[in-house]
N, C-alpha and C positions, 0 to 999 in steps of 0.2 A: 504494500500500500504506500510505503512510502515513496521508494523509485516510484512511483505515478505522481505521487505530490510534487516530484522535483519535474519530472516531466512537463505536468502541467504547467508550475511555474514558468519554464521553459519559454513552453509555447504559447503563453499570455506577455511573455516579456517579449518576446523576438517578433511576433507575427505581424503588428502593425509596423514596426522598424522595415522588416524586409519589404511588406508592401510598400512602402513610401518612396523606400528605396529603388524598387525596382520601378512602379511610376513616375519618379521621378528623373530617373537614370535616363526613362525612355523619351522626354521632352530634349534631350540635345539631338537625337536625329530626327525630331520632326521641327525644323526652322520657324514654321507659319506658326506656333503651337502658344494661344495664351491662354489666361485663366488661373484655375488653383483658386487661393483664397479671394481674391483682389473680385471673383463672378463666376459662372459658370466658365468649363474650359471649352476654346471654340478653333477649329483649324488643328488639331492634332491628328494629323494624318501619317501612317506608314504604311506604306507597298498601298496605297489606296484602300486603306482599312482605317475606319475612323475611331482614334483611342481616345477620346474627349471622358470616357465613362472612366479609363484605367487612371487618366489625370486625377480628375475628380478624385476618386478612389485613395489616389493618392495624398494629395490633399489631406482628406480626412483623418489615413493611417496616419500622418504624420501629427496630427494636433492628437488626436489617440494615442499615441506613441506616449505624451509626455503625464499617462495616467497609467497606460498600458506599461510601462518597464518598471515603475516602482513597483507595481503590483504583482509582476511577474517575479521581480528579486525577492519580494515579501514572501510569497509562496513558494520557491523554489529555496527560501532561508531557511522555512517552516520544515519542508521536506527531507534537506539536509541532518535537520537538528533531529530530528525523527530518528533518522538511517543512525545520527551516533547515538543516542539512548538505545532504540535497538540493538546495536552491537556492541556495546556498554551491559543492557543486560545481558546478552548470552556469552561474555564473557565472565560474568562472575561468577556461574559455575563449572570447576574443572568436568572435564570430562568422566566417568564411572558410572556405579549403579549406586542407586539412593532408594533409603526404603522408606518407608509411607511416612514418617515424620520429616524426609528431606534430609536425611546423615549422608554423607559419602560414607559407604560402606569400605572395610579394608581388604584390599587383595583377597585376604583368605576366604574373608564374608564374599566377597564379588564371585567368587568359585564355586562356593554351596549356593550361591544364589542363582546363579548360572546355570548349577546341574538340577536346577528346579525350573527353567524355564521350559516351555512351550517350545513348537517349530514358531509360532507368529511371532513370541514376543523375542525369541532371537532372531528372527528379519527384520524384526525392528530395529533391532538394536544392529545387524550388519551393515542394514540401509540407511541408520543414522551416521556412520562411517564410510558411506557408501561404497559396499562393498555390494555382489551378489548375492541374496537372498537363497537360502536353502531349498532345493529343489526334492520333491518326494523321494529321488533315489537316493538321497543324499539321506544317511542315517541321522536319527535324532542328535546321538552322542557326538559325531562329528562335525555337526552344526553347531553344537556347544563348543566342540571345544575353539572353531574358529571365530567364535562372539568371544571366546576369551582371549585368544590373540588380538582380538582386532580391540580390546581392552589394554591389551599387556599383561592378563593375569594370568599363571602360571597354574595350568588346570591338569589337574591328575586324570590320567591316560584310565579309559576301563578295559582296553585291549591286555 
């Protein structure tokens, strides 16, 4: 959600700027070409296609422009500050298995807890490490033990 917040900012702050720019860009090859603020635009002609509407257009993007980019910096500030608290919390807890009160459990406990999991909840936990997911031929206990590598706990073999 929040890469969209910054997006959007984005594209609230830039979209009247390039319009203005680009219609405006386009009045040095049409010679006959007045207007803008001063009236309507009248003689903007290229290759015999009348741009009188992109002036205009232009025009506007540009007094727009000067409500448009604060507001786009405002919301693209918003977005930013988001993504670091975001990545601010999922850094405060290390990695490992935590049990219902929120403990990081120790190695030893990560292993009995481990050889207590499910095939789902150890693809959870491979997929959170993004690793592949254990597959039906793939036995249970083998599935355990590489959720405990992909841990780093050191899980007693029942081979």
């Amino acid at each position: 959600m929040s890469r969209r917040i910054v997006i959007a900012g984005l594209l609230v702050g830039l979209v009247c700027p390039a319009i203005a720019a680009v219609g405006l860009w386009s009045t040095h090859f049409m010679p006959g070409c007045t207007g803008g603020s001063s009236g309507p635009a009248s003689g903007c002609l290229l290759a015999g296609l009348s741009l009188n509407w992109l002036v205009q257009l232009a025009t506007l993007a540009l007094l727009a422009s000067f409500v448009a980019v604060p507001v786009g910096a405002l919301i693209t500030l918003c977005g930013v500050v988001l993504l670091l608290l975001k990545s601010r919390k999922h850094r405060q807890r290390p990695y490992g298995i935590y049990d219902a009160q929120g403990i990081l459990l120790s190695p030893s406990e990560s292993a009995s807890a481990i050889n207590q999991f499910d095939r789902e909840a150890c693809n959870a936990l491979l997929r959170k490490f993004v690793q592949a997911p254990s597959t039906e031929a793939e036995s249970l206990s083998a599935a355990r033990l590489r959720c405990g590598r992909a841990l780093g706990v050191a899980m007693p073999s029942d081979a």
